[in-house]
Structures are given as structure tokens and as C-alpha cells.
N, C-alpha and C positions, 0 to 999 in steps of 0.2 A: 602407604597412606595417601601421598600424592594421587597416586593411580586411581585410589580408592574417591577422593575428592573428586576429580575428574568426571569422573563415569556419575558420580549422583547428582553435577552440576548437570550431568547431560541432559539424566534422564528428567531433572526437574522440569527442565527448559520442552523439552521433548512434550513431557505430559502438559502444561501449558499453552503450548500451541497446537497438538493434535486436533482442536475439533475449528480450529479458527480456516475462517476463508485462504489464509494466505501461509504457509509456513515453506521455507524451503529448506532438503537435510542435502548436503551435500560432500563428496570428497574431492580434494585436490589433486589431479590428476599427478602432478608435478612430486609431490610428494609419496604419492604413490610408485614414482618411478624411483623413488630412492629408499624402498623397503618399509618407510615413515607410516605408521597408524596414524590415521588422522579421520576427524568428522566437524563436520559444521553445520551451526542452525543457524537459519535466519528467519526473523518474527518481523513479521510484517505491522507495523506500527499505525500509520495514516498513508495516506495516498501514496506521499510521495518521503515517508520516513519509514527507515527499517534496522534492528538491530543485528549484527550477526555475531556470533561466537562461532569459532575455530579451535580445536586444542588437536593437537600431535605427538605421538609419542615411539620412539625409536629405543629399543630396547638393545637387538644386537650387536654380538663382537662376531668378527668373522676372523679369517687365518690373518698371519704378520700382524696379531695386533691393533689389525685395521677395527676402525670402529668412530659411531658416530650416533651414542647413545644420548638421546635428550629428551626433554618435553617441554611443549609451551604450549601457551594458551595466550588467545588474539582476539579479543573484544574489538566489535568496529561499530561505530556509527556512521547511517551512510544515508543520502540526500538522491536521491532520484529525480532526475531533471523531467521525465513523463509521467514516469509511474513506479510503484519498485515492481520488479522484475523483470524490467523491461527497458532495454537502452542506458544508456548513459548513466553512470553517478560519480559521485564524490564522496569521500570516505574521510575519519578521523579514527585513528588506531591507537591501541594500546598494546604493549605484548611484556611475559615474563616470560621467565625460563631458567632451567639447572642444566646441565649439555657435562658431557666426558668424553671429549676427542681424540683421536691419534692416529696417525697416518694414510690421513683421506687430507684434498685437497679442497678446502673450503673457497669462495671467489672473494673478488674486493681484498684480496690480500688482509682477512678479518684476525687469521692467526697462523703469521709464518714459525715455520720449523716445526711443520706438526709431522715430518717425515721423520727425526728424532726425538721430539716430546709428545708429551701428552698434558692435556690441560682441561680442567674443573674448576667447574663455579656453576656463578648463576649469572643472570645479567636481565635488565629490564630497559623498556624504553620505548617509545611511542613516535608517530607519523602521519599524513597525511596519503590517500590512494583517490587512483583513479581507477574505474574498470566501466565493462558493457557486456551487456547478457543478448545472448542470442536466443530466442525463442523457438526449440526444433517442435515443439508441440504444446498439445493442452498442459502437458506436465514436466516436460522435460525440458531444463535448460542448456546451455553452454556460457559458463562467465570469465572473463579476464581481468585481472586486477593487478596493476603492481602502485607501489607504496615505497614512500622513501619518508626516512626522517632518524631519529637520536635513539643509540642504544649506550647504556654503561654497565659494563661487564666487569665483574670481580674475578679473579681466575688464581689457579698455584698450577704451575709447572712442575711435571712430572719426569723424570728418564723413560720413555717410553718401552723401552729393552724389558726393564722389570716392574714398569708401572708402579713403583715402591717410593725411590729414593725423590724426596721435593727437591727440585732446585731453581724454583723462584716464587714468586707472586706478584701480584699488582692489579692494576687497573686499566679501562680499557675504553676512551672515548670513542663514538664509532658517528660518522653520519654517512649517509647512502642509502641503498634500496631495503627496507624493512618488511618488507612483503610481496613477494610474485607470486598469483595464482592461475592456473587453468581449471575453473571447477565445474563438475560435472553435477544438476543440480536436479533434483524432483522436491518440486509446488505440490503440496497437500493442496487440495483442494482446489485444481488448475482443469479436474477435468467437467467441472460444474460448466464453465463458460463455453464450452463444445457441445452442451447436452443437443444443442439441435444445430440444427443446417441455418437459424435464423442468425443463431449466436453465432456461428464460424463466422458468416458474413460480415454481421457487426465489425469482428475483431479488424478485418480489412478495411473497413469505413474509421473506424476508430483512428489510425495512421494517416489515414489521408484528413482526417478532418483537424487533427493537429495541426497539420501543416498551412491547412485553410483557415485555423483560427489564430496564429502567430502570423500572417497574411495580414487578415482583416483588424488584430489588434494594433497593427503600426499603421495602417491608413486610418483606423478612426483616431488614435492618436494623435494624430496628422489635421486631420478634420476638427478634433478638439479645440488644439490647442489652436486654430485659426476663428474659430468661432469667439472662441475667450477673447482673443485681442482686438474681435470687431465690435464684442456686445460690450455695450459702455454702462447698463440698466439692465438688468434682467427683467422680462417680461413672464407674467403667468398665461397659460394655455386658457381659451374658453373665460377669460375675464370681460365681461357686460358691463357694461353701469345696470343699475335695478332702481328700477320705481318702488321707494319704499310704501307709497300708496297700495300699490296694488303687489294684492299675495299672489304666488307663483304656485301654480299647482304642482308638482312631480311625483312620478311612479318610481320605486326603488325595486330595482330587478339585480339578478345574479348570475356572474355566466362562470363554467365551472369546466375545468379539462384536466387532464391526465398525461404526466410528462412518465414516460419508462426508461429504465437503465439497466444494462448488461452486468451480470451481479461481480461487485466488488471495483466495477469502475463510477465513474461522478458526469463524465462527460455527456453533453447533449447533444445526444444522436439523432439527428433528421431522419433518418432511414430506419429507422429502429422501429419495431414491433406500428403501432398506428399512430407515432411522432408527430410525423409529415403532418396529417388531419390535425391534429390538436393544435402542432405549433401552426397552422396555419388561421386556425377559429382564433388561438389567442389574439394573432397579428391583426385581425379585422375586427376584433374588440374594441382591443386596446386603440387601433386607428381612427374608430369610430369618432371620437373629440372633436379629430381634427376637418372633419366632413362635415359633422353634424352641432352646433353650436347649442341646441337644446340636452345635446348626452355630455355629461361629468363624471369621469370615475371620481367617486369617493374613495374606494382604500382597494389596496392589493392583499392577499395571504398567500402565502407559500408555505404550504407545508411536504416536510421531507418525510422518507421513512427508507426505511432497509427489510431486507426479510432476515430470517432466524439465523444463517450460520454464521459460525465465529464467535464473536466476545462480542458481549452487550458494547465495553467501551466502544469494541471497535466499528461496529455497524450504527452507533451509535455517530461518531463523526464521518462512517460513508454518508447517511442520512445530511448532517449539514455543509457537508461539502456539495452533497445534489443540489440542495436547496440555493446553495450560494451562486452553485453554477448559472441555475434556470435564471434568477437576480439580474447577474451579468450579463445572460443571452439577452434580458430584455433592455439592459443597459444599452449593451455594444449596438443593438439594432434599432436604438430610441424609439421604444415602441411604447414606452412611458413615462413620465414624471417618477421617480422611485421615493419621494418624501413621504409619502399614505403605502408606503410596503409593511407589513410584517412578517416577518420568516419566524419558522419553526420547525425544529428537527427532533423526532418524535423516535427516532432506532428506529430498532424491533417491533416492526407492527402482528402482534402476538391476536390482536383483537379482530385486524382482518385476515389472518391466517384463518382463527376458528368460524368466522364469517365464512370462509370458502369452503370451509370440511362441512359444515350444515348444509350447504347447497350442492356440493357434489354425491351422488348416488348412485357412483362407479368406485368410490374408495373404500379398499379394504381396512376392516378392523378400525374405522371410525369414532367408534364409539372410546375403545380404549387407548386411542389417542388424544381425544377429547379428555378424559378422567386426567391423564397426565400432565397436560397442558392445566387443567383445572388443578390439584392435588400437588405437583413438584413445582417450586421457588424456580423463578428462572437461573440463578445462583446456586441452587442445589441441586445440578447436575440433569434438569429440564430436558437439553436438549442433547443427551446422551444417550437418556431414557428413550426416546424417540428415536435415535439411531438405530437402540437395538432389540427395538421394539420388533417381532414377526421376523427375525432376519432382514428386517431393515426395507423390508417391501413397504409398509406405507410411507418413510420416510421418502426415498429415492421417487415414489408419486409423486408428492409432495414436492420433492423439490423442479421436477419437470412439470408439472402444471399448476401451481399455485404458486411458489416462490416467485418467478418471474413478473407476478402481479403486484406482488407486496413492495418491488425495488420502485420506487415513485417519487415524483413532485406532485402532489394535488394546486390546484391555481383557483384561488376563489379572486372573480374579479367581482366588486360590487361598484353599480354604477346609479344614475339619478338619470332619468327623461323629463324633461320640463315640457307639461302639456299646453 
């Protein structure tokens, strides 16, 4: 029945995250080397949050007795300092377990005289990890994790010889290492961000530019908090006196750009698809103010979006994490006043998706991609139907030339000219 629980927890978890941007299924190597069945999911949650489930289960007795038959199962919460799947995290654990040991040599000295007893029970108990994932490709990982914190184990002592007669029982406080792992790891949907030679690059800019914006956030910091202690009154930008006699005439105009992102990250890429241009139009915009004393921006919008894969939730907050980002780039490089901003994170842009199938006149089977997109709830399995739709040929178009379109900030700047 256990066993039985196990395997439907799995699969639940499994079928769940199958169609999402980010899922990883992996085994531990380390427990691999000790005969132990084991699997693990991790569901990728937001940027930089992610759940993972582990369960393991050791079944056999070998000769002398020896044996080291158990199952547990290891719930983690874990905190990504860049991103999940990538570099650094911090973990919070939980774990159960039923275990029948005898003459195997456990460490941490957790249960001495297991060379003449044998001992049963169950024991539960929870910790804190740390680990780091190595990226060997679009899909494959290498992760390390070890974990330490509080187990308590209920256990009866057995004669080992005939594994029959009880001769004791008790309890069992434990603190130390509650978790080492080496896992070997495949990213559902890791090979999206390879699909071209543009995106490999990205991934190489994306690392360096981390490092250049943990750089530039401690100098403007730095800058900040010097500024704060010299301004004694704050002053508005572009403030005139006005002759209330005489009416001002103005023209109200709008300048409009296009921020792109590598799918399933939030960062803003310079170098990225035609970035460079756009952030550049913005920066002479928005400059604009402070040259010209007849221009006023009136308000900022941002609006965010994602393309279709994975979970509405979850591209749902890729979408306002973009948004937040583009925010900050205009912050960090005071390229604006941010009080007349408005942001909006809009997901799944399903409406510029179908925008792009009308205008392409190279895609297959168009038409009954469009019926489904029109006819299936995006909730009722939408975007499954489109997976395996033809063998999944228009989908995989789809995602090489139009996805990449749909991951976006749009930037409505609206401004005033005084003639």
C-alpha cells in the first residue's frame, strides 16, 4: 500500500508538470550506488522558487542477513539565489520513513550493534540544505545538495541471528546530516532556450550580465543614498512658473518600443534579439526632459506578457517579473520620474499568438490550429491539443518563430510638446 501511495504521488506530480516550461525528474546518484530505487521531481514555481519531491525505496535482503530495507520520502522547499536550475540555493526539508536494518554499517554512528541486531520502526524529521547545479546542457543537469537538521526515530530491537525474538525498544533523537545528494537531472523543457544560435548566446550574456548588475546595484546604491543626504527639498523636473493669462498650446504624442526575453527568464538583455535599438530609443525619450523644457512626459505603461508554455499561473508571473524588471532598468539608469508608471502583466498573449498564425503563409495546418485555440478553454487542456496536433509539426513552428515574439515588455511612453 505504501509503495502503492508512492507511485500515484509520483505520477500526479509527473502529469502536472509535464507540459510546463520548467520541470526537473531526477535520480540520486549516491543512492543509486547503494541498490536504493529512488526518483525525484522538481516543479519549478517562480523565478527563483521551486518545489522538489524525492521518495526512495530499498527493498532487498542479501546473504548474512545483511540488509537495508526502507522508504522515504523528502519534500523540499528551495530558494534560488539566480534562478532555479541554475547555481546556488538554499533548501527547507522535510522527510518520513519506515527502515528494517541489520548488519550494514550505517555513519554518524545513527544505530550501533547493527553487526548483532536488527532494528524497525519509522522515524520522521526535517532540516535545512544547501546545494548548486551545474548546467552540462540545454537539458541536463548535475546538482549537489547536502542537508543537516532533527530526526526522531521510534525503533524495537531485534536478535539478528533469527530476526524473531524482540529485545528492546525506544527512541531516538538524532541531529546532523539529513540529506546528501549527487543528482543527475533532466529540465523538461530546457531544450526550448537552445532552439537557435541567438538563444545559445543569450545564455552566455545572461551570466555576465548578473554580475554587471550586482556591480551597478551597489554603486547606484552608493549614489542614492549620497544624493538623499545632500537634497534637503525635493525638486520636480521641467517645473516653470506659467502665465495664467496666457493658454499654452501642446501637442500630445506617443513613443512606443519593444523590450524581448529569452523564454522562461525575466532579465534585460542588451544584446538580445533588437534590445540594444529599442533600449536605446527609450533612453533618448525618456532624456528628452531634461534637454528640452517644452517636452513633459505625462505617464509611463508597461505592459508585460509571456508566450504559451507551461501554466497559465506560471507564465502568468514570468510576464510580471519582466515587467518589474524593465521598471528597475529605468530606475537603476534614472532615465525617469517612475510616479505616472503603470505596469501590467497580461500572461499568455493567446491574442498575439493568433495575430501571428494569420499573418504567416508558410504554416502548416493553420487553419485547425486556429479552431482550437478558438473552441478549447485554455484550462481544458488548450495547449495539449496543440502539442499533438499533426505530430506536433505546427506546434514546434510555432514555437521557433512566433513564441520568441510573444515573450515581451511593450513601453507606452506618452509625452506633451508645448508649442
Amino acid at each position: 500500500m505504501k509503495r502503492l501511495f508512492i507511485l500515484l504521488l509520483f505520477v500526479g506530480m509527473l502529469y502536472q508538470g509535464i507540459y510546463s516550461q520548467h520541470v526537473g525528474i531526477k535520480s540520486n546518484l549516491l543512492y543509486d550506488a547503494t541498490t536504493t530505487l529512488n526518483l525525484g521531481v522538481e516543479y519549478r514555481l517562480s523565478s527563483r522558487w521551486s518545489l522538489d519531491f524525492s521518495g526512495n525505496y530499498n527493498p532487498w535482503s542479501f546473504s548474512a542477513n545483511k540488509k537495508w530495507k526502507h522508504w522515504l520520502i523528502q519534500p523540499e522547499l528551495r530558494y534560488w539565489k539566480n534562478e532555479v536550475f541554475r547555481g546556488n540555493f538554499f533548501a527547507v526539508h522535510a522527510l518520513g520513513t519506515q527502515f528494517n536494518v541489520s548488519n550494514v554499517h550505517l555513519p554518524f554512528g545513527i544505530y550501533e550493534g547493527l553487526q548483532s541486531n536488527r532494528y524497525q520502526g519509522w522515524a520522521v524529521g526535517a532540516g535545512l540544505g544547501y546545494g548548486y547545479a551545474w548546467n552540462l546542457n540545454c537539458n541536463w543537469n548535475i546538482e549537489a545538495e547536502v542537508g543537516v537538521g532533527y530526526v526522531y526515530a521510534d525503533y524495537k530491537r531485534y536478535l539478528c541471528t533469527k530476526c524473531g525474538q524482540q529485545t528492546g525498544a525506544g527512541a531516538k533523537h538524532y541531529l546532523g546530516p539529513t540529506k546528501l545528494a549527487v543528482n543527475l537531472v533532466y529540465v523538461i523543457g530546457g531544450r526550448e532556450r537552445c532552439s537557435s544560435k541567438k538563444s545559445r548566446e543569450a545564455e552566455m550574456l545572461y551570466d555576465q550580465q548578473l554580475d554587471k548588475e550586482a556591480e551597478e546595484r551597489d554603486r547606484k546604491k552608493a549614489e542614492e543614498q549620497e544624493k538623499s543626504r545632500l537634497m534637503t527639498e525635493p525638486t520636480l523636473p521641467n517645473e516653470v512658473a506659467i502665465d495664467k493669462s496666457v493658454k499654452s498650446i501642446t501637442e500630445n504624442k506617443n513613443g512606443e518600443f519593444r523590450i524581448h526575453f529569452i523564454v522562461g527568464r525575466t532579465l534585460v538583455l542588451k544584446d538580445f534579439e533588437d534590445n540594444a535599438t529599442e533600449l536605446n530609443k527609450l533612453k533618448q525619450l525618456l532624456d528628452e526632459p531634461t534637454k528640452n523644457s517644452k517636452v513633459t512626459i505625462t505617464r509611463i505603461r508597461l505592459d508585460g506578457y509571456s508566450s504559451i508554455e507551461g501554466t497559465v499561473i506560471l507564465n502568468k508571473q514570468l510576464a510580471q517579473d519582466r515587467v518589474e524588471k524593465v521598471r528597475e532598468y529605468i530606475r537603476q539608469n534614472e532615465l525617469a520620474q517612475l510616479s505616472n508608471c503603470i505596469i501590467t502583466a497580461h500572461g499568455e498573449d493567446w491574442e498575439g499568438l493568433v495575430s501571428l498564425i494569420k499573418q504567416d503563409t508558410n504554416m502548416a495546418h493553420a487553419s485547425k490550429v486556429l479552431r482550437i485555440i478558438e473552441q478549447t478553454d485554455i484550462m481544458k487542456g488548450r495547449e495539449k491539443q496543440l502539442m499533438e496536433l499533426a505530430a506536433g509539426v505546427p506546434y514546434r513552428y510555432m514555437a521557433e518563430h512566433m513564441f520568441p515574439q510573444l515573450r515581451r515588455v511593450e513601453c507606452l511612453i506618452e509625452y506633451q510638446i508645448e508649442k
